[in-house]
N, C-alpha and C positions, 0 to 999 in steps of 0.2 A: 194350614189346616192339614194335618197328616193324611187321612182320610178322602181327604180331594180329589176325584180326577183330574180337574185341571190345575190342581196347584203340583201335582204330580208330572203333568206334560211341560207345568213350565221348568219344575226342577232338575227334570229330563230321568225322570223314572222310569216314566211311558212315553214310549216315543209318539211323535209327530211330523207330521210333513208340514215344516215352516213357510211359511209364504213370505212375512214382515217382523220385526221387531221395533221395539223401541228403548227405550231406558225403563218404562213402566207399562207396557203392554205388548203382547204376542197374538200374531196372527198364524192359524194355520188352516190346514184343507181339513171338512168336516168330516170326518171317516163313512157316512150314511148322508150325501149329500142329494138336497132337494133341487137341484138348481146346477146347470152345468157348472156355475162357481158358486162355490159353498163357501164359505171362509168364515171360521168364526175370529174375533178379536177380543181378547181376554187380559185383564189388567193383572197383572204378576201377581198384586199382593189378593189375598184372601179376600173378597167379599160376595157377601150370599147373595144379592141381588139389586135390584135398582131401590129395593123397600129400603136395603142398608147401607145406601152412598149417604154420608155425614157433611155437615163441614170441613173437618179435616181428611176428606177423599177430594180436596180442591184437585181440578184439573184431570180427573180420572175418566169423565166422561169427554171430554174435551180429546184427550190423548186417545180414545178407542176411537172416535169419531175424526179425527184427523189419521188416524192410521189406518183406519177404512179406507179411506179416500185414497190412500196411496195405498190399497190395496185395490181398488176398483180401476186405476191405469194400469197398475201392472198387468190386473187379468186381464186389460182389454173392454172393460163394460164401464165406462167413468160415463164417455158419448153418449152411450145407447141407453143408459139409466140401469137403473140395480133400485133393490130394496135393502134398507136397513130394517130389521127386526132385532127385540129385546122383550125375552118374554119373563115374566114372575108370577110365581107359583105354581103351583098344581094343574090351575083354571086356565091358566095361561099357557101352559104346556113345556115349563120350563123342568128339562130334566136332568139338570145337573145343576145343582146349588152352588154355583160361582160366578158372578158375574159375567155374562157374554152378548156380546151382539154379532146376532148372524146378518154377513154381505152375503148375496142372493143375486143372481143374474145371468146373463149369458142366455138370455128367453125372457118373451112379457110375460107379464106374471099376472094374472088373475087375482080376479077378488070375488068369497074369500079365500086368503092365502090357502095356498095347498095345492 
């Protein structure tokens, strides 16, 4: 989607500070991070949200969720625990229209999130 930010950081338009990769998803540091590790993990191809993973996004949530995790040793917080967050739409406070799941940690984390 031309118009993307993050289909832009993965094309390497806009840069990023990378943390992991894979064959179908990219981890990098959140530029506005809540959490002393912020990392989002973002699946290469275009999709808007968790409303539009299909059938044939087989393995898409699977590959963020396995690349999290080898982002959560690298930074250090696998042990101590981290949050996975993945927000959609507006209400949810999802403010970029491409799929992402934020790893979160490095501090307990209260409830509610924030």
């Amino acid at each position: 989607m031309s118009d993307c930010l993050f289909c832009k950081i993965v094309a390497g338009e806009i840069p990023s500070k990378a943390v992991l990769e894979s064959d179908t998803a990219y981890a990098f540091d959140d530029i506005e991070p809540q959490a002393p590790v912020h990392v989002l993990v973002i699946p290469k191809e275009h999709i808007t949200s968790a409303d539009h993973i299909a059938d044939r996004h087989g393995g898409v949530v699977d590959d963020l969720v396995l690349l999290a995790q080898r982002v959560t040793a690298l930074k250090g917080i696998r042990e101590s625990g981290y949050r996975l967050v993945m927000n959609v739409g507006v209400d949810g406070n999802m403010t970029v229209p491409h799929l992402h799941l934020h790893v979160l940690g490095g501090r307990r984390m209260g409830w509610p999130p924030g």
